[in-house]
C-alpha positions in Angstrom: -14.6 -78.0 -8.2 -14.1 -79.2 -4.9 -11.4 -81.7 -4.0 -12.0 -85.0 -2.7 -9.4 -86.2 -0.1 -8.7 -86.4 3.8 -10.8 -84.6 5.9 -10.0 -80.8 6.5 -8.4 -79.4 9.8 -10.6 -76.9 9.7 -13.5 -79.3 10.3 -11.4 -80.4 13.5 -11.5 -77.0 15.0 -15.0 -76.6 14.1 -16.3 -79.5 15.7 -14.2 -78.5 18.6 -16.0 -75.8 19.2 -19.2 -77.5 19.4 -18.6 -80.6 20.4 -20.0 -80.0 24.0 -23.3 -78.5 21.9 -23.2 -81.6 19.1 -22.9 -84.1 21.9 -25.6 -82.8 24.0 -28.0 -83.2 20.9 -27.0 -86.8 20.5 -27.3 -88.0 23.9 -30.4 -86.2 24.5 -32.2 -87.0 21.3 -30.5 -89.9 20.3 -29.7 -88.3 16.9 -25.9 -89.9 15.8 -27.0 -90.3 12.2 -28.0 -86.4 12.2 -25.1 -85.3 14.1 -23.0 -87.4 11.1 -25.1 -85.5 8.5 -24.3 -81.9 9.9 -20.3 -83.1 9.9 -20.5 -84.2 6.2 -22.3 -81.0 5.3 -19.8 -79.1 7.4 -17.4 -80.6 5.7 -18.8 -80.0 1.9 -19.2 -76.6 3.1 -15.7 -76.0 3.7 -14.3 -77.5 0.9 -16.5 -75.8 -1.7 -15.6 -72.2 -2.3 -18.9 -70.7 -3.2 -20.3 -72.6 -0.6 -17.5 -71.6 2.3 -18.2 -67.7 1.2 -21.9 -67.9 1.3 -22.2 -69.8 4.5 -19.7 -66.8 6.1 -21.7 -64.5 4.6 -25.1 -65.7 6.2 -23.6 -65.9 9.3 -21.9 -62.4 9.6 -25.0 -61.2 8.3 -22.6 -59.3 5.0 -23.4 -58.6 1.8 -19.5 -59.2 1.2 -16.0 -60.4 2.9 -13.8 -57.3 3.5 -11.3 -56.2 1.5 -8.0 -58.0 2.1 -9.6 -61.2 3.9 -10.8 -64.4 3.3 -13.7 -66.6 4.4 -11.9 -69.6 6.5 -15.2 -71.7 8.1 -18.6 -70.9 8.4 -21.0 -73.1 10.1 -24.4 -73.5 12.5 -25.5 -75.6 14.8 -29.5 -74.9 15.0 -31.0 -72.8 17.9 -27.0 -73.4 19.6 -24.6 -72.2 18.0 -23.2 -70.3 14.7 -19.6 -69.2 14.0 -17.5 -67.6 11.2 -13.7 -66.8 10.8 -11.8 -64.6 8.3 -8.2 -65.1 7.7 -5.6 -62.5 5.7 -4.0 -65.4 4.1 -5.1 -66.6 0.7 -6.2 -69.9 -0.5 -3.5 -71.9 -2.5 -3.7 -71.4 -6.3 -5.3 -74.0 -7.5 -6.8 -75.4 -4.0 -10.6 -75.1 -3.4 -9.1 -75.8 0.7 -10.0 -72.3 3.3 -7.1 -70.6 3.9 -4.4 -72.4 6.1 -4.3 -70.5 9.0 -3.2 -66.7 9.6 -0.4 -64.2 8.8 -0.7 -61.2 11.3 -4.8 -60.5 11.1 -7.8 -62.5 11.6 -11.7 -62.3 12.5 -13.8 -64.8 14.7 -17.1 -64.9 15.6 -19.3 -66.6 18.0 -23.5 -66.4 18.1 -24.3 -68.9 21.2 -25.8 -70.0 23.9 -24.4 -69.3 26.9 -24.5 -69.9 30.6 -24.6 -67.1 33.0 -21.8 -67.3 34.4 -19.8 -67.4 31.1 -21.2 -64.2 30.3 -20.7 -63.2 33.6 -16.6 -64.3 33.2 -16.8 -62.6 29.4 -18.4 -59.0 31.1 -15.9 -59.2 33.9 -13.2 -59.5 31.4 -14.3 -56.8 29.3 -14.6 -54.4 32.4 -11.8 -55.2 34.1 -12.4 -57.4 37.0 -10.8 -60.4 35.6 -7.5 -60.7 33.8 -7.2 -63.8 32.1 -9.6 -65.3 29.3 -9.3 -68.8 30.3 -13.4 -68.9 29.6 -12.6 -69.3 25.9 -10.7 -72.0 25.9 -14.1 -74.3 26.2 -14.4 -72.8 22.1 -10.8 -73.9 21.5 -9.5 -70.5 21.5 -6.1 -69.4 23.3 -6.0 -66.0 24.0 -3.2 -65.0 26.4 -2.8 -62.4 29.2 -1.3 -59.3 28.0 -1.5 -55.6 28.6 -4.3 -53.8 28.2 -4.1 -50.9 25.7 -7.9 -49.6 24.9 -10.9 -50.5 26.2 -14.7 -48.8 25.4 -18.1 -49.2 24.1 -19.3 -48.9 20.3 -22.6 -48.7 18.8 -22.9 -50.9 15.9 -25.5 -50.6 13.0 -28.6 -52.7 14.3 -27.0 -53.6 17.5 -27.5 -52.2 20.6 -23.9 -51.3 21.5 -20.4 -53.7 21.4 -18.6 -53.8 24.5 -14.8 -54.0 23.6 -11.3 -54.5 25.5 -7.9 -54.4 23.3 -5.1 -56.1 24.5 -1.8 -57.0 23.9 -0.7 -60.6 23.7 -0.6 -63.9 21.2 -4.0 -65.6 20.3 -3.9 -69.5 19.2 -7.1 -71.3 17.4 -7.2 -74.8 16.3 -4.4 -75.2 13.6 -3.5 -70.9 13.2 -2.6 -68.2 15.3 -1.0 -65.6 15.2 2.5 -64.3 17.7 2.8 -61.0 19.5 0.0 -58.4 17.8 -2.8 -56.6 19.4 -6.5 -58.8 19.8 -10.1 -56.5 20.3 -12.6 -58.6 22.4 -15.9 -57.4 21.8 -19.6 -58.5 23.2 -22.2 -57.9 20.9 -25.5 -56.9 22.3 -29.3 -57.3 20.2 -32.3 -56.0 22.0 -34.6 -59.2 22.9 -31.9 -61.6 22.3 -29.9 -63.2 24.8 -27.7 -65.3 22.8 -24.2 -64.7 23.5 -22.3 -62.3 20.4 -18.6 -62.8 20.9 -16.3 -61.2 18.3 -12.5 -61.3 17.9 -10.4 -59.1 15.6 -6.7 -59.3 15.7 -3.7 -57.7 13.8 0.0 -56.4 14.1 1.2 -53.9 17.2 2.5 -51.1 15.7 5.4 -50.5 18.3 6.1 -53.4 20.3 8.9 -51.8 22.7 6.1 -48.8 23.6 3.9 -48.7 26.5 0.2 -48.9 26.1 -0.4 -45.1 27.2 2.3 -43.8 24.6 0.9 -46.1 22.2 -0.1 -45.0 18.8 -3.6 -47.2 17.8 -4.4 -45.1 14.9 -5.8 -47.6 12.5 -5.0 -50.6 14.1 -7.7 -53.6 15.7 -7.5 -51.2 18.8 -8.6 -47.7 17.3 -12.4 -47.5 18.5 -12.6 -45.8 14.8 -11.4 -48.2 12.7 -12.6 -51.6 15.3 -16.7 -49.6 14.8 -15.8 -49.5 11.3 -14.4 -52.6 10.5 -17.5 -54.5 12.7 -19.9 -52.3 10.9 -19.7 -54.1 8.0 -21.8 -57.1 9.5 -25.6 -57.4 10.7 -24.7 -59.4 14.0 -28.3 -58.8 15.0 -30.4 -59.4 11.6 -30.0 -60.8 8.3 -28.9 -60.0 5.1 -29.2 -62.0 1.9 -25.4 -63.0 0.4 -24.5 -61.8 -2.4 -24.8 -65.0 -5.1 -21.5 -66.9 -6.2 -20.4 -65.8 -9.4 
């Protein structure tokens, strides 16, 4: 049963990242009471377990969470934006509130529209051209400058390939983040759709003190292998139906 009680954080951080989106809708249509509506649901959403999983689910387009995480926020904007993260820390005992923050991995995604020359910033970081990732900060996410250890192209069940760049560095989001670790940036691309597919998996380094060509990425967030695996659990380009709440 879900708490009554403060408003969650996570709501926050949500709103954050759509704010720009949420406003637009208000001042253009003049929609305040809607744009309240959506923030109560939001809310209810995250505060109800069933309901946090399922909404994740819908999003990520899974028939389940992966093994050894747990669904944080899911949530949509219609026609503007949707977005779901995964954290490796479990809820409280007792507490139907999304797990607070992260231990060493994590998952975000991002389905949105986007300007051009945002995507033109993302594809430049991805390729190389541009170092830092300031671009993100507009979706409250700090991702810092660090060294580049893989970088490559994946093809994804249903999608039409994932661009990808792995780097080293500390990545910050609302409330949680995570130190030093390894974070693979990929763009997700779906034939005849060109909403923006940003997706952000992050975990430990497994030698600090080594340089990225001596590196060992077996297994980790930066091992093409295990990053195509791990991202072919979802349908970022279709649908599938959530499996139902126990």
């Amino acid at each position: 049963m879900a708490k009554s009680g403060k408003t969650s954080p996570w709501v926050y951080v949500a709103v954050g990242c759509g704010v720009a989106i949420l406003l637009a809708i208000v001042v253009v249509a003049g929609l305040g009471f809607a744009g309240w509506r959506w923030a109560r649901r939001l809310e209810s959403d995250i505060k109800d377990p069933a309901s946090r999983e399922a909404r994740v689910l819908e999003v990520l387009g899974a028939e389940r969470i992966p093994e050894g995480y747990y669904p944080v926020i899911g949530m949509e904007i219609p026609f503007f934006m949707e977005m779901a993260i995964l954290s490796d820390v479990p809820p409280r005992e007792g507490d139907d509130e999304p797990p607070d923050g992260f231990d060493e991995r994590g998952f975000l995604y991002f389905k949105m529209i986007s300007s051009g020359r945002d995507r033109r910033k993302l594809e430049d970081f991805l390729e190389g051209r541009e170092q830092d990732a300031d671009f993100l900060r507009r979706s409250s996410i700090n991702l810092s400058r660090g060294e580049v250890v893989s970088r490559g192209t994946l093809t994804l069940p249903g999608a039409e390939q994932a661009r990808y760049v792995a780097q080293r560095g500390s990545i910050a989001m609302g409330r949680g983040g995570r130190g030093e670790g390894l974070t693979a940036t990929a763009l997700v691309e779906c034939s005849g759709d060109s909403r923006m597919r940003l997706a952000m998996w992050f975990g430990p380094d497994p030698d600090p003190a080594a340089e990225a060509a001596s590196l060992d990425l077996s297994g980790t967030v930066a091992d093409a292998e295990a990053l195509g695996e791990f991202l072919g659990q979802f349908r970022f380009c279709g649908r599938s139906s959530p499996v139902e709440a126990p």
